[in-house]
N, C-alpha and C positions, 0 to 999 in steps of 0.2 A: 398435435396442438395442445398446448399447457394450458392449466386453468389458470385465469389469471386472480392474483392474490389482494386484496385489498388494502392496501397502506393505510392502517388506521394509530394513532396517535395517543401515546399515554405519556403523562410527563409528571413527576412530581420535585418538590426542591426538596435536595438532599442536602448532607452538608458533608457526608465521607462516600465517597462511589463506592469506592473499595468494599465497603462492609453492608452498604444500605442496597446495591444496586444488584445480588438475586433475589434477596428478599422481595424485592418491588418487582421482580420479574415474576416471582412467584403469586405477588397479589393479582397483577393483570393479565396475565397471559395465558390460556388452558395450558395445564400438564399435555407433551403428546407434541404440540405445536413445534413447528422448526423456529429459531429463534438467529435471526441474521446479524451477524457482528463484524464488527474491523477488525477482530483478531485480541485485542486486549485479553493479558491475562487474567481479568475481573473477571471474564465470563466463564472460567476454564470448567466452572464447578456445574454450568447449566444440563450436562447430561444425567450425572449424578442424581439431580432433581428432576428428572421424567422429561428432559424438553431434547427435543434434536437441533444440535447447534452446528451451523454453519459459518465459520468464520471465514471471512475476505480480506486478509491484510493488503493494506494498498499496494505493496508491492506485491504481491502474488498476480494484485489486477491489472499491475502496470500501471496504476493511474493513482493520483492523490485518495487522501482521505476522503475528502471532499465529494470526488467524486464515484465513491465507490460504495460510499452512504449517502446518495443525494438526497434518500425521503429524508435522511435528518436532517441534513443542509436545508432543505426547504422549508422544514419546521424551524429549524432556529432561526431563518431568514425572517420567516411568516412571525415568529412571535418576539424579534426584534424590531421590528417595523409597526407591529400592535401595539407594544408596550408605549415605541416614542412616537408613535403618532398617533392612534386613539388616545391613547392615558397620561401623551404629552410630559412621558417620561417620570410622572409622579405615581404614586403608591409605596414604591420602594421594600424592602423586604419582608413586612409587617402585610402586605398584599398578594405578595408574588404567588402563592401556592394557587387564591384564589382565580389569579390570571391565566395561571397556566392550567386551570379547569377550563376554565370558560374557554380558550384557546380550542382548548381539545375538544370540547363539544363543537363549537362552529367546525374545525378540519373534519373532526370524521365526519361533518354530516353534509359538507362540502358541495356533494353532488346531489344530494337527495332532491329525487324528483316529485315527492311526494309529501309535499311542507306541510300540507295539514294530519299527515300521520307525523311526522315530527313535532307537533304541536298536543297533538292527542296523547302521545306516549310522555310527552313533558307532563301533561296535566296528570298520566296516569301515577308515574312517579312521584307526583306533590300527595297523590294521595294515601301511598303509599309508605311513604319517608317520615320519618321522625319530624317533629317542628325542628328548626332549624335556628339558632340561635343568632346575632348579631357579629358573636365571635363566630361561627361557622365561617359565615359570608368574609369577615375580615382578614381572619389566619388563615380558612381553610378549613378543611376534615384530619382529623388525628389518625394516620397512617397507621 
């Protein structure tokens, strides 16, 4: 019996995949880790960089894109459905970075059985953290 792996979520807005998107694997992810892909030649550089890549081109799976990365489909589903209906389809792209934080905080923590140690670790973090300016909150954090 396998350990099971936890689907957790990191998302940032890019504006080139191609170029931006080991970098941002590099920010988030331990060196070491298996890093799960559709096959795209974007990711071809990931071993190179300490990570163990496992690609699944949909056909190799027999089955769509779609279905062959469903945590992302569920993520994109989940933060198409927040954007227009919490935020009622406004903010627009002067917000997005920060949505797509927030997003990924509620997902990873999704299941947490333990909301007042989520609340505690919140607080620990505020203590911890730089002040935070007005543009943080608006644009985001500088990648």
């Amino acid at each position: 019996m396998g350990i099971a792996h936890p689907f957790l979520a990191r998302m940032r807005h890019v504006s080139d995949a191609a170029a931006i998107l080991e970098p941002f694997i590099c920010d988030v992810v331990k060196p070491g880790s298996i890093v799960l892909t559709d096959g795209w030649s974007g990711h071809s550089g990931l071993p190179e960089r300490g990570y163990r890549h496992k690609a699944t081109p949909p056909s190799q799976a027999g089955q769509s894109t779609e279905a062959s990365m469903h945590g992302v489909r569920r993520v994109a589903v989940l933060l198409e459905r927040w954007i227009l209906g919490t935020h009622q389809g406004s903010g627009g792209p002067a917000r997005l970075q920060s949505n797509l934080e927030e997003l990924t905080f509620r997902f990873n923590r999704r299941s947490s059985s333990k909301r007042g140690l989520v609340f505690r670790r919140l607080i620990e973090q505020a203590v911890v953290t730089r002040p935070v300016t007005e543009a943080d909150v608006t644009h985001g954090y500088e990648w």
